[in-house]
Structure formats: C-alpha cells, structure tokens
N, C-alpha and C positions, 0 to 999 in steps of 0.2 A: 876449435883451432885457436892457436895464440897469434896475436897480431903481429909479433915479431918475426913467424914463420910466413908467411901471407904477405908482408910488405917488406921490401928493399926499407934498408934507414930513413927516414925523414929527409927530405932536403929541407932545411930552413931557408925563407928569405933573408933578403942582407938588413946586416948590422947599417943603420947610418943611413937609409934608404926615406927622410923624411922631404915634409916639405921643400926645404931648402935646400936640399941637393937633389930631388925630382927639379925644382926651378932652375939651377946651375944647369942642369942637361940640356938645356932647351939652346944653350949654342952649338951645342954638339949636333945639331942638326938631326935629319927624320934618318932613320925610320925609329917612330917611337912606338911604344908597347904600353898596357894599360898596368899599372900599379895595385893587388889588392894587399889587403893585411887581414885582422882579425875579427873583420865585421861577419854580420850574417851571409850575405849576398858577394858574388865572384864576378859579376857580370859587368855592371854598373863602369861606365867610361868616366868616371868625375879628375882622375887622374893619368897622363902618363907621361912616363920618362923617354930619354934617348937609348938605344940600344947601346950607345957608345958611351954614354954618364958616368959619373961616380959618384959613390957613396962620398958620406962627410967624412968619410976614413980612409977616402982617396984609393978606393978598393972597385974595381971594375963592376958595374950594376950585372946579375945574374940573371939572363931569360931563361924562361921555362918554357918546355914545347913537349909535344908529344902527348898518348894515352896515358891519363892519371887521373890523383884527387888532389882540390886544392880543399887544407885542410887549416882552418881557424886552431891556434892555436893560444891565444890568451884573445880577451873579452869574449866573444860569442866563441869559445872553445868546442870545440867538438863536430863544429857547423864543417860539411862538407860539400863540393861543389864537384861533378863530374866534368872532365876536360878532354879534348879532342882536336887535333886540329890549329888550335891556338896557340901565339906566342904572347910572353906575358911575364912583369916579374913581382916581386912578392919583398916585402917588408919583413922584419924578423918575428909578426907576431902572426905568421903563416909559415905552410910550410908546402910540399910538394910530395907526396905517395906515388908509388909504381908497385905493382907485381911483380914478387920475385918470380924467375924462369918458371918455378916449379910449384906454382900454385895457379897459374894459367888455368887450368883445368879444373878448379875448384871453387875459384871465385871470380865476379865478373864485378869489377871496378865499378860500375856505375850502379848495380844492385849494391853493394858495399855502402855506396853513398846516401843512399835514399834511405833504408830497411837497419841499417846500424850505427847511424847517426847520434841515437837516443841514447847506446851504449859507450859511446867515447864522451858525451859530454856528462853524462851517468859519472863519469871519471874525474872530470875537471875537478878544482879545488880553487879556493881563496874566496873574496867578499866583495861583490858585485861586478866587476872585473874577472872572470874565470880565467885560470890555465892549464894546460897540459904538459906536461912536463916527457919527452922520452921516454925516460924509466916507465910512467906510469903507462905509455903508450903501449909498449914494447910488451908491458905484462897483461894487458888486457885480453879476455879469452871472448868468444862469440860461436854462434851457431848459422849456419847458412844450407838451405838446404841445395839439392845435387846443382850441378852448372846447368846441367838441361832444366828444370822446373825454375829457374833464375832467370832463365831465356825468356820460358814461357810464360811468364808473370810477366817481363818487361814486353813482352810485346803485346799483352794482353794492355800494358797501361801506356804502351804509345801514343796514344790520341790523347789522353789527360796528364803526362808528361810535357809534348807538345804544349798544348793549352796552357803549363805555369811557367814554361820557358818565354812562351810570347808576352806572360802576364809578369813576368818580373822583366822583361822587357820597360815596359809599363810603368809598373812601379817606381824601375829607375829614374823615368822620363820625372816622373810628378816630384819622385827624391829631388833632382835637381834641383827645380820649379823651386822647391821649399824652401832650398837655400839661398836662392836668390834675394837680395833685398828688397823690400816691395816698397817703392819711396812712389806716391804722385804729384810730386812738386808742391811742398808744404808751403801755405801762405800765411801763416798766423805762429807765432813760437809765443811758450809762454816764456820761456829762458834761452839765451845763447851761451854756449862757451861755458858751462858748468860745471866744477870739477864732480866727478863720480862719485866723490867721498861726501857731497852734500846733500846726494840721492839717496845713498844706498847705505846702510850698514852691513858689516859683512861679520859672519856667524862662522869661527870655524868649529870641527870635529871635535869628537874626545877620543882620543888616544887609547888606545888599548880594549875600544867598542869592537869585540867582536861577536859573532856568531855564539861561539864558546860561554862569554859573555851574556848574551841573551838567553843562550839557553840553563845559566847558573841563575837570574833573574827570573825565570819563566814565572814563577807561582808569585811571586814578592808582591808585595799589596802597594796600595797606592795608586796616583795618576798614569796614565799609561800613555807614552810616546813611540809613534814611527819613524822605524830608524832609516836614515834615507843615507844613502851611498853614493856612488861612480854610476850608478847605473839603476833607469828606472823602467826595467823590463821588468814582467810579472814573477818571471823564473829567478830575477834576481834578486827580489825583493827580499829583505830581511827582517822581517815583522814589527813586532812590537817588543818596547822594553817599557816595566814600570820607573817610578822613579829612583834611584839607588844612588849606590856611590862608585867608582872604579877606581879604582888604585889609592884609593882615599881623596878623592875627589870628587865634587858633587857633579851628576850629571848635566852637562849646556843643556838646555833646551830653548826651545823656538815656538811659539803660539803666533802663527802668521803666515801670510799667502809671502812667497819669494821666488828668487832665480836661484834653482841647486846648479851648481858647477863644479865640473869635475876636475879633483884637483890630478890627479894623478890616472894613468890608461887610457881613455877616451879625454885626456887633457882640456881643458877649455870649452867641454861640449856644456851647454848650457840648457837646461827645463823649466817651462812653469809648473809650481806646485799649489795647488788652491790652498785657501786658509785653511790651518789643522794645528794640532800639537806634534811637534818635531824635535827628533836630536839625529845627530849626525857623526859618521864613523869620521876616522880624519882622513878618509880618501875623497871627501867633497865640500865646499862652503855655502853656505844657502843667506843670498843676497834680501836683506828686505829693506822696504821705503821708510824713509824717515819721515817724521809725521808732516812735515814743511810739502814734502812731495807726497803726501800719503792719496791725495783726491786730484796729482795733474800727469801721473803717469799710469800708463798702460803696460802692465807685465808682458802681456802677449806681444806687444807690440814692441817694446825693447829687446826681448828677447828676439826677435824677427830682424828689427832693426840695427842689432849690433853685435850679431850671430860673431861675424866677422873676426869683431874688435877682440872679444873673448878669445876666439882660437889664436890670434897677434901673440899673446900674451905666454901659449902653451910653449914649452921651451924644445928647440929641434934638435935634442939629445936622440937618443935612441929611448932611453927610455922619460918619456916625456912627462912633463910637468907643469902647472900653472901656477905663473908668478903673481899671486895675489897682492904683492906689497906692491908690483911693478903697478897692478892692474888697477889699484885703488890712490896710488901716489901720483901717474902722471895721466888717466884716460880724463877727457873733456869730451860732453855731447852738447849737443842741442834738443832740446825738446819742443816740438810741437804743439800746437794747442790739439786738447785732448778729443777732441771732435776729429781731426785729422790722425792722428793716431787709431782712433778707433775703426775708423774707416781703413785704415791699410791692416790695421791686426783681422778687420773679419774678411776682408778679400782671402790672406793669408787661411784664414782660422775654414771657409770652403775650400780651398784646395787641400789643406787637412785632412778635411771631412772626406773629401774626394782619395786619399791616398789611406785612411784609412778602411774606407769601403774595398779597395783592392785589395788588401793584404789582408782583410777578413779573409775574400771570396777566395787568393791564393792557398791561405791555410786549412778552408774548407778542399779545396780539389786536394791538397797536399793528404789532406786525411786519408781522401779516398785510393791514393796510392798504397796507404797503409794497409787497406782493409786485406788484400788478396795474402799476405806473410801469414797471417792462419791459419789458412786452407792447404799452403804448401809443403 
C-alpha cells in the first residue's frame, strides 16, 4: 500500500505557534489545549495555549480532535503517537493523519503507529535534526497484514500497551523534574556578576561538514574526531571524521570536555559532553572553560543551572535559532563555590539516573510489542 492512498493529506501544525505566542494566549483566557511539535513523545503537558490564541502571524491557533496520528515531522521525524478523544494543537514541525473513507477497512491507525514507525523515519533525511517532507510521505509504500490479525495482535498487546502509556506518563513527570532548576540557596560564590565570555569559549561548526562529507573521508589516515551536531541521540549520531580539509579549509577541532548547543532545530537545547576529540557540523557550538575557570565550574551543574538562559537566547521565528553573539555578548552569572555546585549537579545527576532507568525499561516493553508483527 502507498501511504498516500491510506492517509487524507497531512495536516500541518501552525506556522508561528512558538514560545511567545503559546505566552500571548494566556490573556485569551482557558480553555487551553496542550501544544506538541517534533519531539519523540505526544503526551507530555510542559506547554499549552488558549483555544482562542494566535500565531506570531496573527493567524488563529488550529485545535486538533478526533481519531488519528500525531506525527513528528522534523527532529524525531517519523516518531508517531496514536490519538483519541483529545483536543490539542501542534507546532509546524508536526503534523495530524486521518484515514481516508476507504482504507477504514484496511488499516487501523493505532497498529499504523506502533508496527511502521520504523518505516517513515527509515524515510527521514538531513543531519542530526531529521525531516519528512510530504512528497517523501506521500510516496512511501508499507505492508500491514489483514484488519482482523491487527485487531488480534492489539488486543493480544493491550496490557503492555497499557503499561507504556502509564510509563510515559512517568517519564513526563521526571522530564519536567529535569528542567527545573535545582538551586538550594547558595552561601559561598567564588564570582558574582561575570560576563559568560570570561568562562567559556565558544567553538563554532565547519560549514559544509556533512554526512556526504564523512563519508568521502571515511578511509583518510590521521587523527580521528567526533562529529557532534543538533542532536545527541544514538540514531543521530554522525560518527567519526579523520583529520582533512573541507572546502579548502582546515578542519575546527575541539580536544575538551564542553556544553554542545544547538544552534539551529532544537535551538538553545544544551548537553554535557565529557572530554574527547571533537569537531562540529555548523548546526551546533561546543562551549568550553577557559583555563581561569577550568578547576571552579561544574559542567553538569551549569548546564542545569542555566538550562533556561540558553533557550532565552533561541530566537521565536518559526524557524528557530540561537543567537550566539547575543548569548556570549550580554549573559552575566554567578558562580558558586564548587562544593555547592556539586552538590545540586548530583541531586540533579539521580534524578537522571532515575529517568534514565524508565526509558530503558519503556523501550524494553516497546520491543516487546514488536515481537508479535512476525507471526502475523
């Protein structure tokens, strides 16, 4: 079957649907609805708008209702969420699937979601940031067997369904928790009021590092760096490149633990990276201490403590971006002494622990949905 014949067009979410115009809505008063975009998970309340809101383009916010999929379509592309029941609206890097009349009988939306997931994101394209584009939707082909043994499988997996709905439940909860900032009332600083550009050095990309790139490099002799991006999911990793030149330019590289930050898609989202040899596409910059602060900050711990300040910086276009110059020209922190720091980065660093433990055990039960598409 071709997915064009199987789904009604895409709805997209709305253009303009950021930050600061989910914040605008909030005079418009309730009833408000929960906001996703292009991450993995559909579930998650961290955002919502007013049913009455607008876009930054002064364009009425779009609820979604009814039987469907909500379907990621740039960064975690391909990621799909089955929907029921719910009203909800959706950012442009999502979008909203229905069954046309005439595949009712062929396919059941929520089997759709779970069993050919693997095959739309199989689809995606670009470099740490994934997308799907329409076209490439539209043309994709799949296999599903009859409606009845779809039936019988999901009901065969109702109970371990159940089980990862309540556990991404969960997971949300501790996602919050993470974002939170974990301050216990610092009584010792070693610096106040510091500009950012005294901390930190900032490392950007090389231009024209792609994939394509890497793989024209593969065999090339010499030292060998990881190429670090927008995104440090396993799936999105980009491996390794030796040393070379690109465009006639000698490769950046990085020998040092830092904060990678994404410059563009997941804007302002910030990681610690332990010490390695590094280089960098130019969809991200990788933050490191300058030798002054090399022994009084806590990566973990900054990165926790001004999660925040990073995403300030991301800009609330539609298509968003991180203003590096803005972020390195006017941010001022304070720094703790490093004992107190460490002590909020490991509070932080168990509940981590804690939220990574869940999303093992949900991917483990996820597998086990997998297993029964075999046999059918």
């Amino acid at each position: 079957m071709r997915f064009s014949q199987v789904f009604e067009p895409v709805r997209k979410g709305d253009f303009g649907l950021t930050d600061e115009a989910i914040y605008r809505s909030i005079q418009h008063g309730p009833p408000f609805v929960p906001v996703y975009g292009g991450s993995e998970g559909h579930v998650e309340l961290t955002r919502q708008v007013s049913e009455k809101g607008r876009t930054l383009y002064d364009e009425p916010v779009t609820v979604f209702e009814g039987e469907g999929i909500i379907l990621s379509l740039d960064g975690s592309a391909g990621h799909m969420t089955y929907t029921k029941g719910r009203r909800f609206a959706l950012n442009h890097h999502a979008g909203f699937l229905r069954l046309r009349e005439g595949a009712r009988d062929k396919v059941d939306p929520e089997f759709f979601s779970l069993f050919c997931a693997t095959i739309l994101q199989n689809h995606a394209v670009g470099e740490g940031s994934k997308s799907l584009t329409t076209r490439v939707l539209n043309d994709i082909k799949f296999e599903v067997p009859s409606l009845d043994s779809q039936h019988d499988i999901l009901r065969a997996l109702r109970p371990v369904l159940e089980a990862s709905r309540r556990s991404e439940g969960i997971i949300a909860s501790v996602e919050s928790l993470e974002r939170v900032v974990l301050s216990g009332g610092y009584t010792r600083y070693e610096v106040r009021d510091v500009p950012i550009s005294e901390i930190f050095e900032c490392h950007r990309g090389n231009s024209g590092l792609t994939a394509e790139t890497i793989y024209r490099n593969l065999l090339g002799a010499g030292d060998r760096y990881e190429v670090l991006s927008s995104s440090t999911l396993d799936r999105t990793r980009m491996g390794f490149i030796p040393d070379c030149e690109i465009g006639g330019r000698a490769l950046t590289t990085v020998m040092d633990e830092g904060l990678l930050v994404a410059r563009n898609g997941i804007a302002g989202t910030v990681w610690v990276v332990p010490r390695g040899r590094y280089t960098l596409t130019d969809h991200a910059y990788l933050l490191t201490k300058k030798a002054k602060f090399s022994h009084l900050v806590s990566l973990p711990w900054f990165a926790q403590q001004y999660r925040h300040v990073f995403l300030d910086f991301a800009s609330h276009s539609a298509n968003s971006t991180w203003d590096k110059t803005g972020f390195m020209s006017s941010v001022r922190v304070d720094i703790p002494a490093l004992s107190e720091q460490e002590q909020v980065a490991s509070n932080y660093s168990q509940l981590e622990s804690i939220g990574i433990r869940l999303r093992n055990l949900r991917e483990r039960t996820l597998g086990l949905i997998e297993l029964p598409i075999s046999a059918a």
